[in-house]
N, C-alpha and C positions, 0 to 999 in steps of 0.2 A: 503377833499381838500379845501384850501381856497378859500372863494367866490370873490376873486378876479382876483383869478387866471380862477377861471368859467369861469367868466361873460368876462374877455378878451380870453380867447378860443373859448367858442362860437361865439364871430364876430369875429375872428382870419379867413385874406382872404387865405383860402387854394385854390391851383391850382385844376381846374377840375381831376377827377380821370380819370388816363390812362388807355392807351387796353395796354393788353399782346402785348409784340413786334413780329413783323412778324419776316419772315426769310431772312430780310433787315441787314445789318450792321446799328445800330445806329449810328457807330460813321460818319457816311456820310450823318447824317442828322442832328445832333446834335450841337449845337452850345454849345461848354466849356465855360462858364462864367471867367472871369479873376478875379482878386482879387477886381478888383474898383465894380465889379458888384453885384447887386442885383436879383437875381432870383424869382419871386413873393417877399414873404416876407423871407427870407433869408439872411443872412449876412454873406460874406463867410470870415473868420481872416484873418490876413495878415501874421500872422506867423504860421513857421511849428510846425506840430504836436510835435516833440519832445519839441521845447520851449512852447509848451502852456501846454504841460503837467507838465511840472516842473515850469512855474510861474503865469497860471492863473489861477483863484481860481477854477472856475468851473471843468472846464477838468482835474486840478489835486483831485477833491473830485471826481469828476466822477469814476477816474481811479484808483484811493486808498482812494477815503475818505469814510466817514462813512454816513450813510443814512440821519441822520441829516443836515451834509454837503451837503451832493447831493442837501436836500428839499430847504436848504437854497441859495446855490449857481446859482440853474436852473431855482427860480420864481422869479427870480431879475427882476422888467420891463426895458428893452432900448427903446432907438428911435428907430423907422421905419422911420421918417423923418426928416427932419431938423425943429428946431424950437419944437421940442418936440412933433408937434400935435399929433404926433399915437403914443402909446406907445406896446409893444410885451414883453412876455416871454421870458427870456435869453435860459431857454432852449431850446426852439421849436423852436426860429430863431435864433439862431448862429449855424455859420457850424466850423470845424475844419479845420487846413493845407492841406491837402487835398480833404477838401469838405464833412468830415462825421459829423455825429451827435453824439448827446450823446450816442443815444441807440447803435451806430455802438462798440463807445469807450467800454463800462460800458460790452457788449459782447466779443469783443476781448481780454479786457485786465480778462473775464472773471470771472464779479463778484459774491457775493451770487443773489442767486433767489429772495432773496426778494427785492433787490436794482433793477435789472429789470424787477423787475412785479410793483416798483410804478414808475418807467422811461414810462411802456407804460401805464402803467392808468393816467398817469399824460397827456404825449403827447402822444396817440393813432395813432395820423397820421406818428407820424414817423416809423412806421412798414413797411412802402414800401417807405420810401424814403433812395435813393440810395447814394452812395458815388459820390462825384460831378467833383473831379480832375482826370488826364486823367490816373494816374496810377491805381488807385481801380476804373474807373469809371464803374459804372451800378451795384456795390453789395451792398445788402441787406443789413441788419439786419440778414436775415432768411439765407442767403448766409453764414456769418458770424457763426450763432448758430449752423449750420449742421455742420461745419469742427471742429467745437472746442469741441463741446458736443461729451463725450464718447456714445459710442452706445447704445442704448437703446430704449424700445417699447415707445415713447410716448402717444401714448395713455394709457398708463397702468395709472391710478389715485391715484396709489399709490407712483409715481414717482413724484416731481418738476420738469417739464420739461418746458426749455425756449422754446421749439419749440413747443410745444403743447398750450403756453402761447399765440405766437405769433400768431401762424394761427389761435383760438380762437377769437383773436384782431382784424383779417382781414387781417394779413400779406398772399398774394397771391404769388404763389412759380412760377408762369408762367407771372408774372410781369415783372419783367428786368432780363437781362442780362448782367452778369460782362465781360465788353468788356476791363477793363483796359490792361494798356501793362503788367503789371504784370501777364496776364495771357494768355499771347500772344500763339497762335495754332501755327506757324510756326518755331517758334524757341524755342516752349515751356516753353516760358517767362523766366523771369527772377526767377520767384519763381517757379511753377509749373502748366502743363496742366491741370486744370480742369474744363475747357468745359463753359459752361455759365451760364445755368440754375443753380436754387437750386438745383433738384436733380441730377444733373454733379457734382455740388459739394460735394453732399450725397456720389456719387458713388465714385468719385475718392479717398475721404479721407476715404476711406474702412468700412461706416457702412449701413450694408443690413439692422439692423431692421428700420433706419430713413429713408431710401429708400421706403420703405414698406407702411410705416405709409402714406408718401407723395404723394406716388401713390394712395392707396386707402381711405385714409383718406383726404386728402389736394387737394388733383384730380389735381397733379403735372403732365403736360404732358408728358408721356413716350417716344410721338413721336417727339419732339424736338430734332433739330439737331444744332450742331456747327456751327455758321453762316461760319465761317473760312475756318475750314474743311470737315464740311458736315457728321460729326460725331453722331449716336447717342450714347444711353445708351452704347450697347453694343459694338460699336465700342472704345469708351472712357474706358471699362470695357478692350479688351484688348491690349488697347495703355499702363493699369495702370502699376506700377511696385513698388511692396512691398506688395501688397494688399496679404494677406495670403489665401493661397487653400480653406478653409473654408468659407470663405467670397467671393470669386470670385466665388462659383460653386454655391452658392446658391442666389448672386445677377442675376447671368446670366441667372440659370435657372427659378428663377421668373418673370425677364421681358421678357423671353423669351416666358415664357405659359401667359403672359398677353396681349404679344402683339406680336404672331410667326413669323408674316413678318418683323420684327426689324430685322431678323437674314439672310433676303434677301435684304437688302438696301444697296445699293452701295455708298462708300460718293464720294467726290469730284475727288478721285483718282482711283474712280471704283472700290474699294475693300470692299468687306463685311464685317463684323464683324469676320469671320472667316477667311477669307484671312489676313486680316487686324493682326490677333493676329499671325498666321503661321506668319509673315514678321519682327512682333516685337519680336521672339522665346519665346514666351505666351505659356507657354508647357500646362497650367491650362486648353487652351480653352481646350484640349481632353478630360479632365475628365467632362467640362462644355457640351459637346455636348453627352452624357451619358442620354439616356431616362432611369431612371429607373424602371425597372418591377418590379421586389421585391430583398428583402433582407431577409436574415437569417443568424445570427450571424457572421459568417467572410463571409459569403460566398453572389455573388448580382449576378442579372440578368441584363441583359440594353440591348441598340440596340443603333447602332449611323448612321446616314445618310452617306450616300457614295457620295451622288450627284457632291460635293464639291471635296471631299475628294483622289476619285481614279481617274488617269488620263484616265484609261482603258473605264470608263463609259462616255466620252466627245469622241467628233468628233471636228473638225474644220469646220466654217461653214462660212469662206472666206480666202483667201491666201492672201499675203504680201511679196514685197520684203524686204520691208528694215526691216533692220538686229537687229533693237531696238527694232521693235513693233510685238507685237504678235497677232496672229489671236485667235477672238471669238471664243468662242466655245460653242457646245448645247450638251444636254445630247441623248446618244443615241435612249434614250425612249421616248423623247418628245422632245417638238420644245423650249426649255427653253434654254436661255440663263444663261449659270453658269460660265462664267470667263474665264479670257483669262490663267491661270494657275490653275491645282491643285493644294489641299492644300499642298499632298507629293510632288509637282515641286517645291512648294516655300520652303520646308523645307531641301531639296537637294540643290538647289540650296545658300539658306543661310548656309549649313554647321551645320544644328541642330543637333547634336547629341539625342540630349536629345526628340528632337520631332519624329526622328525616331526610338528611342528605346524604345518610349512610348508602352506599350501593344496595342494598338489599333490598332498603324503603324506596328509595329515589327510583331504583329499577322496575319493581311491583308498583307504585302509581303509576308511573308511566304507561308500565302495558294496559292497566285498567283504563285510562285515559283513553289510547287508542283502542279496547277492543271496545268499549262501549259512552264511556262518562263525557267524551267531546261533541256526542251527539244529542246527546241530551244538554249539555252547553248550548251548542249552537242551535238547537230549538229554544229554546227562552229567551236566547239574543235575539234569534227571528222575531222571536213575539214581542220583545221592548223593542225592538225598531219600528215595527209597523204602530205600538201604540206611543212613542214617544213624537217621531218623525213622520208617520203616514197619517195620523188621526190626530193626538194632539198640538202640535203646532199650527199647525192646515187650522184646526176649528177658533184658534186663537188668533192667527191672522183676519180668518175673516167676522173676529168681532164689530159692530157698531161702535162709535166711541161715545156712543150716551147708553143711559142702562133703561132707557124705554125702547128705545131701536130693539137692546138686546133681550127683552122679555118679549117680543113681538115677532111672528113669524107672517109674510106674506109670500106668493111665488116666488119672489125672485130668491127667497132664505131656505129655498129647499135643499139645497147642498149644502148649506152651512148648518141647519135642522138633523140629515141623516149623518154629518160628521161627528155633530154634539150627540145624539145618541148613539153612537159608536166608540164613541170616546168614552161614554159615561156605563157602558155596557162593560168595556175593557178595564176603565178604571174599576169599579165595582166588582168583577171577575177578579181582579190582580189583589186588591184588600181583601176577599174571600182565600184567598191562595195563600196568604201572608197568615191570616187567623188563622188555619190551619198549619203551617209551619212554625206557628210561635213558639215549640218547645222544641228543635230544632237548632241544636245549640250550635253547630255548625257553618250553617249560616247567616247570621244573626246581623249582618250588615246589612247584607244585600236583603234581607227580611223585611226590614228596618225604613230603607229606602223603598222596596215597593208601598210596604203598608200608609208608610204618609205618601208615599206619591197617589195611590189609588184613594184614599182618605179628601186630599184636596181635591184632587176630581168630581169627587161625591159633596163635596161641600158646593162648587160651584150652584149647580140649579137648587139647592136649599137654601143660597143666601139670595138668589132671584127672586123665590116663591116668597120669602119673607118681605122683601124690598115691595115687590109687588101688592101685598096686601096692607103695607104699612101707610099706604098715602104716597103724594106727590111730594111730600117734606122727607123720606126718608129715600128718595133716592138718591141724590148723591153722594150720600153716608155708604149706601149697598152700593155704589157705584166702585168708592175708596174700596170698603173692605173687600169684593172682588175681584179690585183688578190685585191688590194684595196678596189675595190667594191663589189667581192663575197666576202671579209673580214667584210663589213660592213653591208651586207646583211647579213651573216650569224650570228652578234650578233643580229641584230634584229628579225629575225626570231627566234633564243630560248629564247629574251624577251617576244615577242610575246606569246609566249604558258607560259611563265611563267605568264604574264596577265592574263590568264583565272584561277589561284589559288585564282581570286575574287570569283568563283564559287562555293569553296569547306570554308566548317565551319573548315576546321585544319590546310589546310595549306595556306589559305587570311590572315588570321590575323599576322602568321609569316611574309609573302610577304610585308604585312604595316608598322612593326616593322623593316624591312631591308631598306624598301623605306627611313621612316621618317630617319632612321639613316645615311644613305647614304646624301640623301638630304638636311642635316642641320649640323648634327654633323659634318661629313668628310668633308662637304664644308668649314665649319668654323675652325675648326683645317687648309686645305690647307691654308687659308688667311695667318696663322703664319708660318708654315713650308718653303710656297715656297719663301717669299721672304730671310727669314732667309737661305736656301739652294742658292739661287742667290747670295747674298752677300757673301757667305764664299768661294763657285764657283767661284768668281769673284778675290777672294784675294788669293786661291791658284793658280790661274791660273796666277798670274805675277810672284811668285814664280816660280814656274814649270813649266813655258812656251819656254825656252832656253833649261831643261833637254834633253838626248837623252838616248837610252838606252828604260828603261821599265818603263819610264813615258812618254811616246806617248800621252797615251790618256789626258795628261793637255796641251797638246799643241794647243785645240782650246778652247775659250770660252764657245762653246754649249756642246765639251765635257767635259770641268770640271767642271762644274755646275751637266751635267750627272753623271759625276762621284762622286760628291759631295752628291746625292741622294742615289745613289749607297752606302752610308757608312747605309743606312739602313738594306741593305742585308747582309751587310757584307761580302765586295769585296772589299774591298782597302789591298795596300800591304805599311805596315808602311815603307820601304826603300826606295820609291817615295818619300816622306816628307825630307827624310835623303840628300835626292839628291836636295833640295832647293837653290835660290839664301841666301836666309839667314836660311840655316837649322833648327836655334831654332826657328825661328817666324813660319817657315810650321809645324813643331811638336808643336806648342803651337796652331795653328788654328786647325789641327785636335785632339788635344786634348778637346779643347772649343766645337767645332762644334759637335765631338762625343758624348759628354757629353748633349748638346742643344738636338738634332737632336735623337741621340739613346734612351738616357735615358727618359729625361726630357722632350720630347713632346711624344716621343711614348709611355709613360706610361700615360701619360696626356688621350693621346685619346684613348685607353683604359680604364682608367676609367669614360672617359666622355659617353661611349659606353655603357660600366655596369647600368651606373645610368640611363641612355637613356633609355637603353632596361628596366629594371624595370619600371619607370616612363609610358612608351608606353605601356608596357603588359598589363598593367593594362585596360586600354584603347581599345586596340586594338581591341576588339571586337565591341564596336562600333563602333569605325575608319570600321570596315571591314562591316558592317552593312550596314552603308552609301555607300559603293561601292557596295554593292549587289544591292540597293534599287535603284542606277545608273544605274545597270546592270541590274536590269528587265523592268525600263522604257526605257532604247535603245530599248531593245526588243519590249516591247509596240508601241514604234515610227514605227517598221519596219512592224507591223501587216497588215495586210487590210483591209478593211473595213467588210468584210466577218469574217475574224476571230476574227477583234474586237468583232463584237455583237455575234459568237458564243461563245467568252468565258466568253464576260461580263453577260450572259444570267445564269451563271452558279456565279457571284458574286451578293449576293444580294438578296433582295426581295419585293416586294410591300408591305402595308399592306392589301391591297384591292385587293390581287392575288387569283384569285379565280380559279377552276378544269379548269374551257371553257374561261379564261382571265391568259393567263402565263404573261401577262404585261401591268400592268394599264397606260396607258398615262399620267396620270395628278399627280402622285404621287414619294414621294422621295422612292429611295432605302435604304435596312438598312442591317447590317450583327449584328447578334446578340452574346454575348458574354454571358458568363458562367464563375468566376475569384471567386477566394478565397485571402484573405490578409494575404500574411506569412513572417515570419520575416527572413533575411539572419543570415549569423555566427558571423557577427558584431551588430547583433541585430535590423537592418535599416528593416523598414516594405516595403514591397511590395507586388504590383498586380501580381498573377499566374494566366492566361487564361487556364483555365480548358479543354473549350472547346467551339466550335461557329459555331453557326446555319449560314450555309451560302446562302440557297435558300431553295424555297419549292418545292416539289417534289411529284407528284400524281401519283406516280406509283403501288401506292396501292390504289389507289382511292380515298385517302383524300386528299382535297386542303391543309390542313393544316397541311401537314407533311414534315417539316422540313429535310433539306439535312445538318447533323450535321457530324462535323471534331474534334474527342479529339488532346487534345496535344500534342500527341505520333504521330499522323498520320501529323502531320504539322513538326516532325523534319525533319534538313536538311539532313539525311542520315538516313534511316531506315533498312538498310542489301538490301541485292543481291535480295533474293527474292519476299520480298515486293515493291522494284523499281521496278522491270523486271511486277511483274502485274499492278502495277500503268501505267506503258508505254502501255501494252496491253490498258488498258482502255483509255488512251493519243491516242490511234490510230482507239480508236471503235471498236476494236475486244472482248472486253469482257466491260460488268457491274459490277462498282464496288458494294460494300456491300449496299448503296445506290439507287441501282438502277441506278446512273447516268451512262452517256456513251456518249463520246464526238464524236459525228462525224466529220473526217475529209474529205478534199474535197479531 
C-alpha cells in the first residue's frame, strides 16, 4: 500500500464506533444529512448514482474498471476543507447519490473477489458504514454481500467468500439496520420485505448455509425483530414467498432448535410464526413444524405440536361482544395463552385448500371425524329426517285443499292435529337452535337453511290464526300466502338434508360440483339469456298484442316475455306469429330469437357446464374437504366444556406423559405420524400417512404405549360392521383394539 495513503489513514478522523441499534426505529432519531452536508469526514456527491457511474472516473472504474483503475482512481487526495488545509482519500470519503461507498458499489454491481478484498484492506472502516440516503438508508456492505452471493458455507477455506472476508475485517452483522423506504414492512416496499438485519436479509433471499455461518460464526442476533412489524427470523421466514421447500424447512428448523421460543413470539399483530404463515397460505410451514425421529429410505417418523394447531385443544378464556374481535384462548392443559385462532380456523377461514389437504391437516380431521365428530353428524341427520320426512311432509300431504277444512279440526283430523303439533314443536326447536348458533361462523349455511326452514314452520299456524279472524273475504288471500309458505318451506327442508351430503366422501363432492355450477355458470349464462328474452318478449308483444283468437297469451307484457321463455320448452304454436300486425317481421323475430335462445345459448351452456364440471372434478375433493373440516369445527363449537377435555384427552400426547401423569402441565402436545413418499400416475411425488400414534395408553402397563390408527382405520367409510363397533366404543359399551373406551355422560 502506498505510504501515503498510510500515513493519511492512520490520522484519518473516524466517527466513534457505534452500539448495535435497539428495538428503536432509527429513523426517529436520525438526522438525513442533505447534499450541502458533511457528516464527520464524508462528502456526500451531488449527483445521482446513475450519472456518477457513467461519468466520474472513480465510481465508474469502481463499477467496471479494472483493479488498476480502482487503485488509481480511490487514493486520489481531496479537500476536507477549504483552503486545502486537510487533505483525505477519495475513496474513504466520498459517498455516492445516494450516500454509499465504494465497497457498497464494487458489492452490488458485483465484482471479482480480489477487487473487494483490496477495497476493504485499502479502507477497512468502510465495512460497517451504512448507505446514507433515505431510500437504502442503514444497509451494509454485509447487507449487500448476503443477497447477492450464491449460497454457500463461508466458512469453508476453500471458497473466496466476500462474506467471510468481511466479517474477518470486523464487519458486525447486528450493527445497523436497513430502514430505507425501499424496504418498507407495511407496504412491503417498493422492492422487497426483507426485514432489517443481515441475517433477515440471509433469510429472505433464500440462503440457509449464510444464515448458518452468521448465526454461529458471526454471532448474528437470531433474536432480533422488525422494528416495523415486530417480526422475527421466523416470522419473516413465513411472510417469504419463492423461497424453495428445501430451503425453508431447514432454515426454520435450524433457528428453531437454536432458539425454540422464536416459535412462540408474537409480533406486533399478535401472530406467531405459525399463525403468521397459516394467514399468508405458507403451506411449507407444515412440513417445517415436522420433528423428525428417523428416516429410512422413502419411508420417516416425526411428531408435530398440536397446541396451535387443533382448535379442540383451546378454551376461551374471556367473552366479547363485538363482532371483529376474538376472544383469547389457553390450552386446555395449562394456563398458556396460544392465540385467539387455530392454525386449522385460519386456514378455513382463508380458503386453503392446499393447507388442509396437507397430510398433517387432512390426517388430524380425519381421526377427529372418526373418533367422535361423525356422530354427532349422524345425530342431526337423524333429526332432519324425522322432521323433514317423518313429520313435515306426512302433515302437508294430508292438508285440506280449502283453508276452512284446514283451520278446522274434527275426529277424523286427529292425526293430522298431532302431526301439525309436532311439526311445529320441531320446527320451533330447530329456529331456537339456529338463534343460538348465529355467531358460529363455521356453520353458517347449514345455520341458514335451518333457521328459515324452522321460521316457515312457525309462520304457518300464524297466517291461519290471522286468516281466521280476518273474515270470510280473507281467506283465500291466507289460503295463497300459505300454501306459498309450505311451498317454501318445503324446498328448504330437502336443501336442508341435501346439506348434510357434506358428511359423506361420494356424494359432498358431487353436492360441490352442482353448487359451483349452479352458482356461477347458470348465474352467468341468466345475465345473457334474460335480457335477450325481455327484449324479443317486448317486440312480439306489440305485434301480437291486438291478435284474438289463440294468441291470448301476447296480449300482456309479463305474458309474452313468458311466453318468449317458453320457446325453450317448446311451446309456441308457429300460427300466432302468422296472426301478427306485420306477419313477416313476428316470423322473422321468432325465427332469430329461436335460433339465439334454442340453439345458440343452450348449447353455449351446456358446454360451459361440460368444461365446468371437468375443470371442478378435479378439484372437488378438496373443495369437499374444506367443508368437512367446516363441518367438524361447528361441531367443536357446540361441545362442552366436558366433552371438550374428554376427547381432546384422546388427541395427542405429552412427551413427559408418564403411567401416574396422564397430563403434563407445562408441555406441548404432539400426534405422531408414520408416511412413505410415493409417486401418483402422472408421476408427482407425495406424502402417504401410514399410520399415527395418537396418545399414550397404559392399559397394559406401559406409559409408553402408544394408542396407534393405520390408514385403513382413519377411512371415511369402512363397511357396516366396523362402524356399528366403532359407535359401540363412541358410547363406552365396548374397548376398541386399543384398549381405549370413550365414556359418555
Amino acid at each position: 500500500m502506498d505510504s501515503t495513503l498510510v500515513q493519511l489513514e492512520d490520522i484519518r478522523d473516524v466517527p466513534p464506533q457505534r452500539q448495535p441499534q435497539s428495538d428503536v426505529d432509527r429513523r426517529s432519531t436520525q438526522t438525513i444529512p442533505t447534499m450541502a452536508m458533511k457528516d464527520g469526514l464524508r462528502r456526500w456527491n451531488e449527483h445521482s448514482q446513475s450519472w456518477l457511474l457513467k461519468n466520474e472516473p472513480m465510481w465508474k472504474a469502481v463499477a467496471t474498471g479494472t483493479l488498476s483503475d480502482i487503485k488509481e482512481t480511490t487514493q486520489k487526495l481531496v479537500d476536507v476543507e477549504e483552503g486545502g488545509e486537510r487533505k483525505f482519500v477519495k475513496g474513504r470519503y466520498e459517498r455516492g447519490g445516494e450516500g454509499e461507498t465504494i465497497l457498497h458499489i464494487a458489492i452490488l454491481f458485483q465484482r471479482p473477489y480480489s477487487i473487494v478484498k483490496w477495497i476493504v484492506e485499502a479502507f477497512p472502516s468502510l465495512v460497517n458504514e451504512e448507505y446514507l440516503g433515505e431510500r437504502y438508508e442503514g444497509e451494509t456492505a454485509l447487507h449487500l454481500a448476503v443477497v447477492q452471493a450464491k449460497d454457500h458455507d463461508p466458512s469453508d477455506d476453500n471458497v473466496q467468500s466476500i462474506i467471510r472476508l468481511l466479517v474477518d475485517t470486523g464487519a458486525n452483522p447486528n450493527l445497523s439496520r436497513a430502514i430505507g423506504s425501499e424496504f418498507g414492512m407495511k407496504d412491503h416496499g417498493p422492492l422487497r420485505n426483507y426485514g432489517q438485519t443481515v441475517l433477515h436479509f440471509a433469510v429472505i433471499s433464500n440462503k440457509p448455509k449464510i444464515s448458518e455461518y452468521l448465526v454461529l460464526r458471526a454471532r448474528a442476533d437470531i433474536t432480533a425483530v422488525d422494528n416495523l412489524s415486530g417480526d422475527n427470523v421466523l416470522h419473516l421466514l413465513a411472510r417469504s414467498k419463492g423461497i424453495d421447500a428445501t430451503s425453508f424447512i431447514a432454515m426454520f428448523r435450524f433457528f428453531k432448535n437454536t432458539q425454540e421460543d422464536l416459535l412462540d413470539q408474537p409480533n406486533f399483530d399478535g401472530k406467531t410464526p405459525l399463525a403468521l404463515g397459516f394467514a399468508e397460505k405458507n403451506v411449507f410451514m407444515l412440513d417445517a413444524m415436522k420433528e423428525i425421529l428417523w428416516e429410512f429410505d422413502r419411508v420417516s417418523r416425526y411428531r408435530v405440536p398440536l397446541n396451535e394447531l387443533d382448535p379442540l385443544l383451546a378454551q376461551d378464556i374471556e367473552t366479547t361482544t363485538e363482532p371483529t374481535k376474538r376472544p383469547r384462548r389457553k390450552s386446555l392443559f395449562n394456563s398458556k395463552t396460544i392465540g385467539q385462532q387455530s392454525l386449522i380456523e385460519l386456514a378455513i377461514e382463508n380458503k386453503d385448500k392446499d393447507m388442509l389437504n396437507h397430510p398433517i391437516i387432512d390426517t388430524l380431521l380425519a381421526y377427529k371425524w372418526k373418533l367422535y365428530a361423525q356422530y354427532f353428524f349422524i345425530a342431526r341427520f337423524a333429526l332432519a329426517l324425522v322432521l323433514v320426512i317423518g313429520l313435515f311432509t306426512p302433515a302437508i300431504a294430508m292438508q285440506p285443499s280449502t283453508f276452512q277444512q284446514r283451520c278446522t279440526y274434527n275426529s277424523n283430523d286427529v292425526v293430522r292435529l298431532v302431526w301439525e303439533m309436532m311439526t311445529l314443536a320441531t320446527g320451533v326447536g330447530l329456529f331456537w337452535i339456529s338463534a343460538n348458533d348465529s355467531n358460529h361462523k363455521w356453520n353458517r349455511m347449514e345455520n341458514w337453511l335451518r333457521s328459515t326452514f324452522g321460521l316457515s314452520i312457525f309462520l304457518i299456524p300464524i297466517i291461519r290464526a290471522i286468516g281466521s279472524f280476518s273474515g270470510p273475504g280473507a281467506a283465500s288471500t291466507a289460503l295463497a300466502i300459505e300454501s306459498f309458505v309450505i311451498g317454501v318451506a318445503a324446498i328448504l327442508g330437502w336443501i336442508y338434508l341435501v346439506n348434510f351430503a357434506k358428511g359423506s366422501d361420494r356424494i359432498g363432492p358431487l353436492v360441490e360440483i352442482v353448487f359451483q355450477i349452479v352458482s356461477k355458470d347458470f348465474i352467468e349464462w341468466l345475465f345473457i339469456y334474460i335480457p335477450l328474452s325481455i327484449g324479443f318478449g317486448t317486440a312480439l308483444f306489440a305485434q301480437l298484442q291486438n291478435v284474438t283468437g289463440g294468441a291470448e297469451i301476447w296480449q300482456s307484457l309479463p305474458d309474452a316475455v313468458m311466453s318468449a321463455i317458453r320457446f325453450q320448452f317448446q311451446e309456441e304454436s308457429y300460427t300466432d306469429f302468422q296472426a301478427g300486425t306485420l306477419p313477416w317481421w313476428s316470423v322473422t323475430l321468432f325465427v332469430v330469437y329461436g335460433f339465439l335462445a334454442t340453439l345458440l345459448l343452450s348449447n353455449i351452456l351446456i358446454s360451459k357446464l361440460v368444461n365446468t364440471f371437468e375443470r371442478i372434478n378435479e378439484d372437488s375433493q378438496r373443495v369437499w374437504k374444506m367443508d368437512l373440516a367446516r363441518l367438524i369445527l361447528s361441531i367443536d363449537l357446540q361441545l362442552t366444556a366436558a366433552q371438550k377435555q374428554r376427547y381432546a384427552e384422546h388427541i395427542g400426547f405429552s412427551l413427559t406423559e408418564g403411567e401416574n401423569d396422564a397430563i403434563n402441565a407445562s408441555d406441548r402436545r404432539y400426534i405422531q405420524f408414520t408416511e412413505r413418499r410415493e409417486q401418483d400416475a402422472k408421476g408427482k411425488t407425495f406424502q402417504k400417512v401410514l399410520q399415527i400414534s395418537v396418545s399414550k395408553s397404559n392399559h397394559r402397563g406401559r406409559h409408553d404405549d402408544y394408542v396407534v390408527k393405520k390408514d385403513k382405520d382413519l377411512k371415511h367409510f369402512r363397511g357396516v360392521a366396523l362402524e356399528w363397533e366403532a359407535l359401540l366404543v363412541f358410547w363406552g359399551l365396548k374397548k376398541d383394539k386399543s384398549g381405549v373406551q370413550l365414556k359418555q355422560d
